[in-house]
C-alpha positions in Angstrom: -34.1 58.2 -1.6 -37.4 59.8 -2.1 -39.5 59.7 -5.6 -38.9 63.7 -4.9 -35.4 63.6 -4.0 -34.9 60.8 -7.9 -37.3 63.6 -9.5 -34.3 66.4 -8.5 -31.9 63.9 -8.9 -32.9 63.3 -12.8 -33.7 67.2 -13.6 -30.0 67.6 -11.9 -28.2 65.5 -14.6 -30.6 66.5 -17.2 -29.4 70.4 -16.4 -25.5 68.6 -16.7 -26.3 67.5 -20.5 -27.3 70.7 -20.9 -24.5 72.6 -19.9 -22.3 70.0 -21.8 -24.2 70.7 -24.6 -23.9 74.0 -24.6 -20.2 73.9 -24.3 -19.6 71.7 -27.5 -19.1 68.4 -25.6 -21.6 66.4 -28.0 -20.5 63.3 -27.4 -20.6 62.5 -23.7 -22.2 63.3 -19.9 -20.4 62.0 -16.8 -22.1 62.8 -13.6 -20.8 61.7 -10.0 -23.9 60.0 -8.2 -24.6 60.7 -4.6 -24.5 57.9 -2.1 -27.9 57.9 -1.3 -28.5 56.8 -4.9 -26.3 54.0 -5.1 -29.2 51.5 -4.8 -30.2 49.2 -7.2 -33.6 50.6 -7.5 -32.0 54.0 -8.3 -30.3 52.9 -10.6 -32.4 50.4 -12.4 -34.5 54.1 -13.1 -32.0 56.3 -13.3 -30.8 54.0 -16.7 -34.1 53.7 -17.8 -35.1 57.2 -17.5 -31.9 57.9 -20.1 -32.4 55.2 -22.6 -32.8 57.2 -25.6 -28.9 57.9 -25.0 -26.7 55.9 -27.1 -25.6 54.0 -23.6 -26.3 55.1 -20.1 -23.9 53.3 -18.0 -23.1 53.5 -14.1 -19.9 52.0 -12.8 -17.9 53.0 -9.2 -20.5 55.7 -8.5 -20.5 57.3 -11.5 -23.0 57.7 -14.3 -22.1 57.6 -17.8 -24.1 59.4 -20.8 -23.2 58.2 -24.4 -25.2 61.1 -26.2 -27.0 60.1 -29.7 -25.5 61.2 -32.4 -26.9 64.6 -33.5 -28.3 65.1 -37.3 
């Protein structure tokens, strides 16, 4: 995977909080990773890049957003 292809990668799930947002689910994101970013590279960013969620979790393929509470 490309720094370009993580880049589109990151604004991709960052548009999925969005929409979850908007929809009234306030508490939680889950978002299917492709193959190609099942490395442990990807990953290690991928978490790091959403650490200001409560947890940012990826198990089987899958990544899970915890969102922090909102005020």
């Amino acid at each position: 995977m490309t720094n370009e292809d993580l880049s589109n990668l990151i604004d991709c799930i960052k548009l999925e909080v969005g929409n979850d947002l908007q929809v009234g689910n306030t508490t939680k994101t889950i978002y299917k990773l492709p193959k190609e970013a099942l490395t442990e590279k990807v990953t290690d960013v991928l978490v790091a890049n959403f650490d200001h969620f409560e947890s940012a979790t990826i198990d089987n393929g899958v990544l899970t957003l915890v969102h922090p509470e909102m005020e």
